[in-house]
PDB file of the backbone (N, CA, C, O) and the ligand in Angstrom, with CONECT records:
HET     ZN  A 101       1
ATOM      1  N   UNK A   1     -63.109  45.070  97.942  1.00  0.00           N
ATOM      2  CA  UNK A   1     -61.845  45.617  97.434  1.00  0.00           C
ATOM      3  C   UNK A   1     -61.996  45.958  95.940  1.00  0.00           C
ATOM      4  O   UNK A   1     -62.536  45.119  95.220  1.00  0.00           O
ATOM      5  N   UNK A   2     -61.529  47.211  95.371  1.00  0.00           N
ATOM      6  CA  UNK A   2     -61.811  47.695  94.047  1.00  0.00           C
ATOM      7  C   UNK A   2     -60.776  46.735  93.028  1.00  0.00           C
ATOM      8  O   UNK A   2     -60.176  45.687  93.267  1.00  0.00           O
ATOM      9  N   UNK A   3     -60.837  47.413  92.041  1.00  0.00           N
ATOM     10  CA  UNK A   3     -59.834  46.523  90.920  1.00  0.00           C
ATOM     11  C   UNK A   3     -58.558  47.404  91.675  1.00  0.00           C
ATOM     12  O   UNK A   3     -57.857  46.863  92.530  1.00  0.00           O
ATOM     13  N   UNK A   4     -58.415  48.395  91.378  1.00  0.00           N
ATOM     14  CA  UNK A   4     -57.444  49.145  91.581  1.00  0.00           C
ATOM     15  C   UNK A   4     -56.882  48.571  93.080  1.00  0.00           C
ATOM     16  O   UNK A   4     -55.742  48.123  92.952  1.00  0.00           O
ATOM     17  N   UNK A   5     -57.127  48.525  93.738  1.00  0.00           N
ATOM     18  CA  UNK A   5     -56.810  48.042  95.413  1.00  0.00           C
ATOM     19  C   UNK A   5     -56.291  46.800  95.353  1.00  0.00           C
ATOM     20  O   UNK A   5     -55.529  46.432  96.247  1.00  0.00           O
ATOM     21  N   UNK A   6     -56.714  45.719  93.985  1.00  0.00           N
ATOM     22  CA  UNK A   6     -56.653  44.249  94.003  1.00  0.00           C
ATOM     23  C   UNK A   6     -55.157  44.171  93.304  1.00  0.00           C
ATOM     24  O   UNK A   6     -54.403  43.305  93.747  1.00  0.00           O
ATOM     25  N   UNK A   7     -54.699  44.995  92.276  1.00  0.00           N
ATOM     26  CA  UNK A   7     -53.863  45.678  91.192  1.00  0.00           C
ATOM     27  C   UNK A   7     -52.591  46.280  92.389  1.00  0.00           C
ATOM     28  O   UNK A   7     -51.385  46.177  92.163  1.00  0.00           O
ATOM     29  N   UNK A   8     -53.006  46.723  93.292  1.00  0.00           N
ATOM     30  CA  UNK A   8     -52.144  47.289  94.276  1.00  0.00           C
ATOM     31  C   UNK A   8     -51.409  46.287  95.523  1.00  0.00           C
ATOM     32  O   UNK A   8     -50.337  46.390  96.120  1.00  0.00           O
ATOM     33  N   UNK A   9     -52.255  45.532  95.579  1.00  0.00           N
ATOM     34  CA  UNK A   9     -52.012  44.491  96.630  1.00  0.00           C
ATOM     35  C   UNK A   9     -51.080  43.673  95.967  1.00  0.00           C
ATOM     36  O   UNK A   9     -50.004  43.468  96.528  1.00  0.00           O
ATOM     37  N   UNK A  10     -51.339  43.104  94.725  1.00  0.00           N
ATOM     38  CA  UNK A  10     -50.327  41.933  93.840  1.00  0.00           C
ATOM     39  C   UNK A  10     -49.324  43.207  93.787  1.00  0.00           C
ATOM     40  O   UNK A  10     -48.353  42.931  94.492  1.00  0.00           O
ATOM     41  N   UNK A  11     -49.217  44.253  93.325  1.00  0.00           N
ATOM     42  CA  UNK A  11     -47.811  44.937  93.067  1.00  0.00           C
ATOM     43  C   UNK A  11     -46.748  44.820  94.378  1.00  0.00           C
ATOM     44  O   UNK A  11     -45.595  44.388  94.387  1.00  0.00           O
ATOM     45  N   UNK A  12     -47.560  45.364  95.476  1.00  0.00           N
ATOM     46  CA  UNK A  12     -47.154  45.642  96.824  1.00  0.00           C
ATOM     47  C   UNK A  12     -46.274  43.836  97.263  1.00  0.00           C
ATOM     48  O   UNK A  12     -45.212  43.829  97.887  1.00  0.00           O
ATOM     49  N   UNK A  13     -46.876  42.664  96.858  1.00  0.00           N
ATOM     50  CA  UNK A  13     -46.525  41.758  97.386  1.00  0.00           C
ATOM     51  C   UNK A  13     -45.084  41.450  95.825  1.00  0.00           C
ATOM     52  O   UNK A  13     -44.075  40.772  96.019  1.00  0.00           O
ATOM     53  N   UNK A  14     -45.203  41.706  95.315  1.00  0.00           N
ATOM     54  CA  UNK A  14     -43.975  41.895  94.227  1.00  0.00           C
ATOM     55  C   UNK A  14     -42.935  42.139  95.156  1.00  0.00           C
ATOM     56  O   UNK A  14     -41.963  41.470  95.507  1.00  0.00           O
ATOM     57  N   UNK A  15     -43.554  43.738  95.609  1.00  0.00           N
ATOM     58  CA  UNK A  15     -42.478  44.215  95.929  1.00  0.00           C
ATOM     59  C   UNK A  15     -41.944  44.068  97.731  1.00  0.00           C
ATOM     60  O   UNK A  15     -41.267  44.926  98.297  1.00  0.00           O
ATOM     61  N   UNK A  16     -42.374  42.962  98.291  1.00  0.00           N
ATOM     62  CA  UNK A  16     -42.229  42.296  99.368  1.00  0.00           C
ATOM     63  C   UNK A  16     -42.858  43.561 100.474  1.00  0.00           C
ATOM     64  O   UNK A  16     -42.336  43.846 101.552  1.00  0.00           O
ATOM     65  N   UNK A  17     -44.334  44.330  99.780  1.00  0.00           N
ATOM     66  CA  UNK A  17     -44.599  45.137 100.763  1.00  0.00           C
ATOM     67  C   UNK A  17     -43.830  46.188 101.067  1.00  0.00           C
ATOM     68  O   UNK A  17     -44.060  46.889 102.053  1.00  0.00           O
ATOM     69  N   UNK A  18     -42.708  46.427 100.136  1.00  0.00           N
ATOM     70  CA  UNK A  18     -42.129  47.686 100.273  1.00  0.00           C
ATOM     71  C   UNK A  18     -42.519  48.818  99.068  1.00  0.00           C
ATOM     72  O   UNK A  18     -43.232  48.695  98.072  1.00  0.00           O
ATOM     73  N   UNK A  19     -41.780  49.924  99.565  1.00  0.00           N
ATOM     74  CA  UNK A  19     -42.136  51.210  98.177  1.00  0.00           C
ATOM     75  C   UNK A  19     -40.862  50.837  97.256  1.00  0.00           C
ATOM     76  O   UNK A  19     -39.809  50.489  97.792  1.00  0.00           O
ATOM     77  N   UNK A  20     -40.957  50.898  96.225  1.00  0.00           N
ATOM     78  CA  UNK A  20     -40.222  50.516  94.886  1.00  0.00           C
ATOM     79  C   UNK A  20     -38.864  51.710  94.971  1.00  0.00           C
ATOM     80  O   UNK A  20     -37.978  51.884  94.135  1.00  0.00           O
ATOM     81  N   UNK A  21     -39.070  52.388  96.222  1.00  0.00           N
ATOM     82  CA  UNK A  21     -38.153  53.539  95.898  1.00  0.00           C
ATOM     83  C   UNK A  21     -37.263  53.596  97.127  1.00  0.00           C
ATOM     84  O   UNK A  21     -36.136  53.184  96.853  1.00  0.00           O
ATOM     85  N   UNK A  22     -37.329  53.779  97.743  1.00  0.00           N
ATOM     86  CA  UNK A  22     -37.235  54.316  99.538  1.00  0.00           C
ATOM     87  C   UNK A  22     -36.383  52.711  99.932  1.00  0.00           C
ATOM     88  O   UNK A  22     -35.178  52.532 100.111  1.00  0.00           O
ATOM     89  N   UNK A  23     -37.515  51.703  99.977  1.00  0.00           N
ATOM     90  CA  UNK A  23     -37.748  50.441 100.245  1.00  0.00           C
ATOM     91  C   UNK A  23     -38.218  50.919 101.726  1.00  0.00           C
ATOM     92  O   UNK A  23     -37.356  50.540 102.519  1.00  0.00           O
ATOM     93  N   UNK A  24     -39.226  51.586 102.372  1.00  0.00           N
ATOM     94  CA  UNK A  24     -39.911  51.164 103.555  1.00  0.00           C
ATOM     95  C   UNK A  24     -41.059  50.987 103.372  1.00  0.00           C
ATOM     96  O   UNK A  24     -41.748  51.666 102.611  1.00  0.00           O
ATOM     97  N   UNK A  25     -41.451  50.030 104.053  1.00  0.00           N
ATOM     98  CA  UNK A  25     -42.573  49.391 104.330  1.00  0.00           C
ATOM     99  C   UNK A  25     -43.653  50.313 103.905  1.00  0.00           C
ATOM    100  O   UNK A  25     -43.677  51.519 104.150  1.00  0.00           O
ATOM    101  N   UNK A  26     -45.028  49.280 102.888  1.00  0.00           N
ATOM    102  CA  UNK A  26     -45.541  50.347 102.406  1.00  0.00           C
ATOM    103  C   UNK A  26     -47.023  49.644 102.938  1.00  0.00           C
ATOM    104  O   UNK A  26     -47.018  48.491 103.369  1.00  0.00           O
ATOM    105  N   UNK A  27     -47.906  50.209 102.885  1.00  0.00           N
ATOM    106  CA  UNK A  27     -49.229  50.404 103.590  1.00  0.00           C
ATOM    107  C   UNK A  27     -50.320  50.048 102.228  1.00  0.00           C
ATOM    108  O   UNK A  27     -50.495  51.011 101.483  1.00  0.00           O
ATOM    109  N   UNK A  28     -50.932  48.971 101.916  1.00  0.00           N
ATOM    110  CA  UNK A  28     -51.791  49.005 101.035  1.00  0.00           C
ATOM    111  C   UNK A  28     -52.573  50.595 100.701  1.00  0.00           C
ATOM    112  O   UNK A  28     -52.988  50.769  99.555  1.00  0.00           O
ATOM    113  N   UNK A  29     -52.719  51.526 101.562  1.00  0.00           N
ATOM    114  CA  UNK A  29     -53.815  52.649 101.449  1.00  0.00           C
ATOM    115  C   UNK A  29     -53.005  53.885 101.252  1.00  0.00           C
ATOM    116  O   UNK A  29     -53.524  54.977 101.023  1.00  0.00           O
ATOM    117  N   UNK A  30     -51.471  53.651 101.363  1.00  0.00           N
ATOM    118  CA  UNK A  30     -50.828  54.392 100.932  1.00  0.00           C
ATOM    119  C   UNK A  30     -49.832  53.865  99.654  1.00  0.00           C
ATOM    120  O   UNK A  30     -48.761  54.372  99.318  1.00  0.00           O
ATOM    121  N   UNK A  31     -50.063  53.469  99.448  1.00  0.00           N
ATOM    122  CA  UNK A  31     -49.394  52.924  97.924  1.00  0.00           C
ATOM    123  C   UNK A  31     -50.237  53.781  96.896  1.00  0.00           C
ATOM    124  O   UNK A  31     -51.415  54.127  96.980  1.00  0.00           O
ATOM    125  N   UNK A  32     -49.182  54.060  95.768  1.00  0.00           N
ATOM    126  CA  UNK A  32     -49.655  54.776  94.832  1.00  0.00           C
ATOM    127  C   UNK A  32     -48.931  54.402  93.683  1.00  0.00           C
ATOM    128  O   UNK A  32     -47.716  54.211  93.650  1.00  0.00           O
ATOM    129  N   UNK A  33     -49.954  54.276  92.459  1.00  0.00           N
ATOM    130  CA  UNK A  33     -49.229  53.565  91.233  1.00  0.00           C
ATOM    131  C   UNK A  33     -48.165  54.455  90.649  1.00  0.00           C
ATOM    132  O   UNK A  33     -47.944  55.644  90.879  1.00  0.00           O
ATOM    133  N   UNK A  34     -47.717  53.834  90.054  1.00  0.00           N
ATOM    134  CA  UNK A  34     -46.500  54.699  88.775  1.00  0.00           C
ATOM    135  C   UNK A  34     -45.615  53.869  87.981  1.00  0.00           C
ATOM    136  O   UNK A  34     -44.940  52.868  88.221  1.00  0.00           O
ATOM    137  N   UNK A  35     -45.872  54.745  86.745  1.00  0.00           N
ATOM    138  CA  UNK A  35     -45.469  53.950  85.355  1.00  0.00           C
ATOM    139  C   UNK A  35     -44.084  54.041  85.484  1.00  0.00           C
ATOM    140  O   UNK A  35     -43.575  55.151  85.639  1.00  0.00           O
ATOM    141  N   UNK A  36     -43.400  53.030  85.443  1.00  0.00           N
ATOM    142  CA  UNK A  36     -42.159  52.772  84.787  1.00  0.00           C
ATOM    143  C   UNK A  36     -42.156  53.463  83.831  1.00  0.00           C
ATOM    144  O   UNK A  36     -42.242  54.691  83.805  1.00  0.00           O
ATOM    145  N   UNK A  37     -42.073  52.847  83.095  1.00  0.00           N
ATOM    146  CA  UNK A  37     -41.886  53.662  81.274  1.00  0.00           C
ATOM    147  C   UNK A  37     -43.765  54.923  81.554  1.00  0.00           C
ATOM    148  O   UNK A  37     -44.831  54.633  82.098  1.00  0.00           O
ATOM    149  N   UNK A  38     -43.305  56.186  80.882  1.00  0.00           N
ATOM    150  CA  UNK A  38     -44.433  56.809  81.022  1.00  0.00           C
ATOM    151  C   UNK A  38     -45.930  56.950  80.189  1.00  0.00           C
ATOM    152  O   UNK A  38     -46.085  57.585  79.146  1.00  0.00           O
ATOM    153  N   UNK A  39     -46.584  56.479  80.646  1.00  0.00           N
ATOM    154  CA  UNK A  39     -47.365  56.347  79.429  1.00  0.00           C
ATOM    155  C   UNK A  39     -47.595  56.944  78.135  1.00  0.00           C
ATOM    156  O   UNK A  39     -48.148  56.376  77.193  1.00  0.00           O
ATOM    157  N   UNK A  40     -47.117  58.178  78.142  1.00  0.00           N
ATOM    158  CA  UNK A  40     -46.798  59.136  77.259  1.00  0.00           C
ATOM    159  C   UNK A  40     -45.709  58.618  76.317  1.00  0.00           C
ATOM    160  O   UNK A  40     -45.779  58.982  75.143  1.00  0.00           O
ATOM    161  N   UNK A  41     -44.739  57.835  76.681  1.00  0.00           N
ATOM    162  CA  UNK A  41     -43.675  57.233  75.495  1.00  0.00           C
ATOM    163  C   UNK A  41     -44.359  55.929  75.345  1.00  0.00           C
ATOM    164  O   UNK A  41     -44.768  55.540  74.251  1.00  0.00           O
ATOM    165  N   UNK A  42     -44.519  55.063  76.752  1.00  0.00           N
ATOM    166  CA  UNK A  42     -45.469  53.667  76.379  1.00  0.00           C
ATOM    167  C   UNK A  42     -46.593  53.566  76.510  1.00  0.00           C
ATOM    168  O   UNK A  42     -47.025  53.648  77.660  1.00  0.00           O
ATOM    169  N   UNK A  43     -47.285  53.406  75.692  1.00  0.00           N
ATOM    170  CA  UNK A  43     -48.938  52.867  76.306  1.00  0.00           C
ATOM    171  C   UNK A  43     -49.037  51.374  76.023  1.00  0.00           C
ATOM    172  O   UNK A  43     -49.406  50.639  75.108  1.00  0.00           O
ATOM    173  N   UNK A  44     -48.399  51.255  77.561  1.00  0.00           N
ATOM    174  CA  UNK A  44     -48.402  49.768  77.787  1.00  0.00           C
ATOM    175  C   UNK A  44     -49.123  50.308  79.563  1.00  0.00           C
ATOM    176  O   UNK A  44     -48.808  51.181  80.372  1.00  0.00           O
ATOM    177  N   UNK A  45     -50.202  49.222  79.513  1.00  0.00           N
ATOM    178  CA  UNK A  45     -50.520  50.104  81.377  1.00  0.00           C
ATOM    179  C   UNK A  45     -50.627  48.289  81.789  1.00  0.00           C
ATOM    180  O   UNK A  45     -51.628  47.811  82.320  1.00  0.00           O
ATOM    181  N   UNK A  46     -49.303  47.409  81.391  1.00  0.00           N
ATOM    182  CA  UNK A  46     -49.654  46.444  81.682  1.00  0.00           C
ATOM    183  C   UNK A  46     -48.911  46.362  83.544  1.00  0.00           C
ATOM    184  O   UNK A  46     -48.156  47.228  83.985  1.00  0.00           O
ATOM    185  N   UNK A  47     -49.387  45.105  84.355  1.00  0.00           N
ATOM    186  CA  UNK A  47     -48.689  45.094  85.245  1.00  0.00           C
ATOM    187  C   UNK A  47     -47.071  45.428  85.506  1.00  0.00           C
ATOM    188  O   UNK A  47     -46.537  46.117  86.375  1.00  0.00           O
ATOM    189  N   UNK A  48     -46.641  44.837  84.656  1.00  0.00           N
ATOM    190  CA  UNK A  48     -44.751  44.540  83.893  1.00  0.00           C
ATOM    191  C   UNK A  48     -44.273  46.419  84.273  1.00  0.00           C
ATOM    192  O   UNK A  48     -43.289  46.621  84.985  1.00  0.00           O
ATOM    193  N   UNK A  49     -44.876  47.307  83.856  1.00  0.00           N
ATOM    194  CA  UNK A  49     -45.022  48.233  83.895  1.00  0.00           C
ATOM    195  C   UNK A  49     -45.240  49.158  84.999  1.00  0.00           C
ATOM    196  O   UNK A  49     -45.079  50.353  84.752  1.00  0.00           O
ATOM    197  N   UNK A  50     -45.587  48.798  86.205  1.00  0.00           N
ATOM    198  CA  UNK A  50     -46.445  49.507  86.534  1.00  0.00           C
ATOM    199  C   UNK A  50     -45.643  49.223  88.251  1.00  0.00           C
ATOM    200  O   UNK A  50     -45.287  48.056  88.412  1.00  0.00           O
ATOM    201  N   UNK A  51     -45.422  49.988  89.207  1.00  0.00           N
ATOM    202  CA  UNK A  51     -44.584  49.716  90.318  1.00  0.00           C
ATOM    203  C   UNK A  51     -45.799  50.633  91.590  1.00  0.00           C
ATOM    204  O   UNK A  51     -46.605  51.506  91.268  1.00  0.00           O
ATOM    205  N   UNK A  52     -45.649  50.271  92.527  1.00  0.00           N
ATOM    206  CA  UNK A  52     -46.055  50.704  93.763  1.00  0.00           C
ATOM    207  C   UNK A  52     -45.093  51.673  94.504  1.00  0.00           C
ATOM    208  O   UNK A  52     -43.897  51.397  94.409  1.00  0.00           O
ATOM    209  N   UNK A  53     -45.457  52.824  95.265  1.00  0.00           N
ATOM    210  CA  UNK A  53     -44.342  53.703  95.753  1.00  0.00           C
ATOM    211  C   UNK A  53     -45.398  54.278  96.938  1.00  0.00           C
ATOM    212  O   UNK A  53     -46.624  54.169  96.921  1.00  0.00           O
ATOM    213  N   UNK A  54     -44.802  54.739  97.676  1.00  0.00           N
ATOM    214  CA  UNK A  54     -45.365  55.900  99.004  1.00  0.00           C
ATOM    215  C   UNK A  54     -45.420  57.105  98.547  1.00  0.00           C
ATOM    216  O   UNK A  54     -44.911  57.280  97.440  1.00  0.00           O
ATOM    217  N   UNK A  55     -45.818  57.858  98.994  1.00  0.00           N
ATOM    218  CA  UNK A  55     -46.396  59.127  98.536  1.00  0.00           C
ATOM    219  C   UNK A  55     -45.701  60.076  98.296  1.00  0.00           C
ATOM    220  O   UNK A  55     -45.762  60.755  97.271  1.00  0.00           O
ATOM    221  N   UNK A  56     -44.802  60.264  99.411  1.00  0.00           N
ATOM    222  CA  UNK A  56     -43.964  61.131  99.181  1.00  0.00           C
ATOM    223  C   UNK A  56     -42.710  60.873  97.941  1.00  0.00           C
ATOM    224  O   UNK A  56     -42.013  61.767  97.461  1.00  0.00           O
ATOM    225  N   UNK A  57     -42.653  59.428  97.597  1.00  0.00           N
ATOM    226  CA  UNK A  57     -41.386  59.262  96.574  1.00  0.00           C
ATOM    227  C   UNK A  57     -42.301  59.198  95.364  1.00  0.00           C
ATOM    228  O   UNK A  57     -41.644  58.866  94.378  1.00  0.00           O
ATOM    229  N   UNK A  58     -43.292  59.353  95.151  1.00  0.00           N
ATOM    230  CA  UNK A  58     -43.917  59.220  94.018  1.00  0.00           C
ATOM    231  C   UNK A  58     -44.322  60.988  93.559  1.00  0.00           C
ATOM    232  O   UNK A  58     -44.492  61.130  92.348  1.00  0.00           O
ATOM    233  N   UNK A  59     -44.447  62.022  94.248  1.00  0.00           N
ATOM    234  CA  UNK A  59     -44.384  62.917  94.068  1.00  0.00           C
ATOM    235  C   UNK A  59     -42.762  63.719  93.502  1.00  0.00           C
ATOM    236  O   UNK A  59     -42.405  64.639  92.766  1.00  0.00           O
ATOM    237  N   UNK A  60     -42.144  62.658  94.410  1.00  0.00           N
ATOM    238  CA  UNK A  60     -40.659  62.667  94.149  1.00  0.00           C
ATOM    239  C   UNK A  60     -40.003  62.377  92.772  1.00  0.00           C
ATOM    240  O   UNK A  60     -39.225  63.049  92.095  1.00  0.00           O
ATOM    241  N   UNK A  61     -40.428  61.464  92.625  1.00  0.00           N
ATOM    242  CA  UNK A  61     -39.574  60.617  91.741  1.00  0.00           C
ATOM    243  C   UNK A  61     -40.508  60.695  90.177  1.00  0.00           C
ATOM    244  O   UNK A  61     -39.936  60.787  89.091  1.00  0.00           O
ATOM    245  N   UNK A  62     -41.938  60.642  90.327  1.00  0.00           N
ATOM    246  CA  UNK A  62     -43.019  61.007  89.318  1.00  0.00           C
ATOM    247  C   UNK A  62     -42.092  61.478  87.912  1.00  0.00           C
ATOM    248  O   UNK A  62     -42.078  60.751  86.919  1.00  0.00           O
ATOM    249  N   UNK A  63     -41.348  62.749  87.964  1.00  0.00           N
ATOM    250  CA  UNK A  63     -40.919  63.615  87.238  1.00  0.00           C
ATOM    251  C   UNK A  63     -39.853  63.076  86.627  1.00  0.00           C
ATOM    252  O   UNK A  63     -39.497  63.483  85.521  1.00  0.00           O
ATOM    253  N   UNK A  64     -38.890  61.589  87.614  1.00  0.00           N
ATOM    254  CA  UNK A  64     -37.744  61.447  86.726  1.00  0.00           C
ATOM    255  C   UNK A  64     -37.955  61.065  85.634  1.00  0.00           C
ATOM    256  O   UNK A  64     -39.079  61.167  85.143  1.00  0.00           O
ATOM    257  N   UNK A  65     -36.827  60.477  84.916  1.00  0.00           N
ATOM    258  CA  UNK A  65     -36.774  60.424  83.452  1.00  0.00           C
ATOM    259  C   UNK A  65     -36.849  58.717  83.703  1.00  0.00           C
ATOM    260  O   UNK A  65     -36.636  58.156  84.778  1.00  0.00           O
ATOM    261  N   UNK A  66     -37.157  58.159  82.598  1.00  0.00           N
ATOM    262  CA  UNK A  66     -37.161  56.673  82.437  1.00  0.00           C
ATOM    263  C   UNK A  66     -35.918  55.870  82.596  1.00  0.00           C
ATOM    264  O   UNK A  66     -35.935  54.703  82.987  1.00  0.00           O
ATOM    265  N   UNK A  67     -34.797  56.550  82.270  1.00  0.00           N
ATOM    266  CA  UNK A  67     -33.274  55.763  82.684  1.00  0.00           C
ATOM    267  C   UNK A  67     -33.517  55.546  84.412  1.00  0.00           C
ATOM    268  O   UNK A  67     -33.433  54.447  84.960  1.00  0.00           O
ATOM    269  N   UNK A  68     -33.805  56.730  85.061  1.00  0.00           N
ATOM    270  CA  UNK A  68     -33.179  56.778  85.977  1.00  0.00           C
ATOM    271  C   UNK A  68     -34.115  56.049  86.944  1.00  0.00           C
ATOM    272  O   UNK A  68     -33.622  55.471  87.913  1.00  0.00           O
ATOM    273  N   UNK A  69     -35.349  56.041  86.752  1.00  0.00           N
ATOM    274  CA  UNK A  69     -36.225  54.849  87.644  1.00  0.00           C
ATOM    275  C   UNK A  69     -35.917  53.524  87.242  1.00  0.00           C
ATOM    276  O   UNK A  69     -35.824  52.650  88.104  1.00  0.00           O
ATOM    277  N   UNK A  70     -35.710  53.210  85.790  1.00  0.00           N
ATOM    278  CA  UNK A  70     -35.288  51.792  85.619  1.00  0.00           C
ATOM    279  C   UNK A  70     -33.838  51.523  86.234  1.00  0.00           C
ATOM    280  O   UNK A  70     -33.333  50.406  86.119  1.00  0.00           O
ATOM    281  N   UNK A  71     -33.277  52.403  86.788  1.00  0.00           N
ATOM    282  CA  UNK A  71     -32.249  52.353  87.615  1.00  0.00           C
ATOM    283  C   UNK A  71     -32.248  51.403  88.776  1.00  0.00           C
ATOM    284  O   UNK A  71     -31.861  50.287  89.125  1.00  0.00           O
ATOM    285  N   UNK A  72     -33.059  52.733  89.281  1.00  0.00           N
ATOM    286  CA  UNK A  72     -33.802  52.194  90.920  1.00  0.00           C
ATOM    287  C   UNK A  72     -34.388  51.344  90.841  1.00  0.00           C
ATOM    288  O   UNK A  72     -34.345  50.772  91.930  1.00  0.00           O
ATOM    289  N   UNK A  73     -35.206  50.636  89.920  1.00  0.00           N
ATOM    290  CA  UNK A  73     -36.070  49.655  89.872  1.00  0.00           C
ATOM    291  C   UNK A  73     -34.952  48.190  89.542  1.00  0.00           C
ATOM    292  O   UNK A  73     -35.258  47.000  89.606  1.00  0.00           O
ATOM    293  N   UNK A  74     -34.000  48.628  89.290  1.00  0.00           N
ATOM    294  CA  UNK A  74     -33.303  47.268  88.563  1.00  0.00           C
ATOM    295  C   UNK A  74     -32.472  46.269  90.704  1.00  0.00           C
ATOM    296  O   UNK A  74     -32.088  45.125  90.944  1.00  0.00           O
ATOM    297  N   UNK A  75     -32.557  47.147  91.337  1.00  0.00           N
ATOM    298  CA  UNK A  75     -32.294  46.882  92.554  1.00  0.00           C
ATOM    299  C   UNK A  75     -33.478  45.707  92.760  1.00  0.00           C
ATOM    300  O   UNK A  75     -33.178  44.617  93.246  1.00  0.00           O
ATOM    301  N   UNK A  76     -34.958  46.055  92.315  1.00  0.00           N
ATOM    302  CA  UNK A  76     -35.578  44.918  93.075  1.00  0.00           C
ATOM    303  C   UNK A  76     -35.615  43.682  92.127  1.00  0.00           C
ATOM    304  O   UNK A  76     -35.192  43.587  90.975  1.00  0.00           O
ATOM    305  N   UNK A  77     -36.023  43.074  92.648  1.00  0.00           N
ATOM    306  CA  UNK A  77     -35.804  41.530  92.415  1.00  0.00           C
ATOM    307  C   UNK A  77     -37.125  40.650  91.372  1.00  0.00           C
ATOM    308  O   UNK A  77     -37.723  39.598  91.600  1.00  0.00           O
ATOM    309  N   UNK A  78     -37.210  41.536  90.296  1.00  0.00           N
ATOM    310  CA  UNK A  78     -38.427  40.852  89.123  1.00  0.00           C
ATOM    311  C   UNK A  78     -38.424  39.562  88.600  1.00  0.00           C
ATOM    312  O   UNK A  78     -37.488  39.075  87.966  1.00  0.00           O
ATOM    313  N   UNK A  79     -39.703  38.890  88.925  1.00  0.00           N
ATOM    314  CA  UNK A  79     -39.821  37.538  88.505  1.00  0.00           C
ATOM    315  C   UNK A  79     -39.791  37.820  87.060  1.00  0.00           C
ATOM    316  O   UNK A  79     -39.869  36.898  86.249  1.00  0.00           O
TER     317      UNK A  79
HETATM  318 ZN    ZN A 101     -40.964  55.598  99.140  1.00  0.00          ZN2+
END
C-alpha cells in the first residue's frame, strides 16, 4: 500500500467510509483527495486539511469556494 493509499484509508475511516460530500459509501480506489482550505490560500497539506470524496463530487465540488465546503464539511463529525 503507497503513502498516498495509507493517507486515504485513515481519511476514509474519519469519515466512517463515506464521501465527505454525497455521504455514500466510498471505495478506498475511488476516493480522491481534496483540500479543504485550497492550497493556493493555505499551504497547509496537513491531514486537518485534507477530506476524501468520490469522483464525481470532487470534480463537482473541486471549484467551490472555501465557505461553502467548510459548510458541507461542518455536517461531519471531526475529532
Ligand atoms: Zn460524493
Amino acid at each position: 500500500m503507497t503513502r498516498n493509499q495509507k493517507r486515504k484509508l485513515r481519511l476514509l475511516q474519519r469519515q466512517n467510509g463515506k464521501c465527505c460530500y454525497c455521504g455514500q459509501p466510498l471505495a478506498l480506489e475511488d476516493a480522491t483527495f481534496d483540500h479543504v482550505i485550497p492550497k493556493a490560500i493555505m499551504k497547509w497539506n496537513a491531514l486537518n486539511n485534507l477530506v476524501v470524496s468520490c469522483q464525481s463530487c470532487n470534480s463537482g465540488f473541486a471549484a467551490q469556494p472555501p465557505k461553502e465546503k467548510i459548510l458541507m464539511l461542518s455536517r461531519l463529525a471531526f475529532d
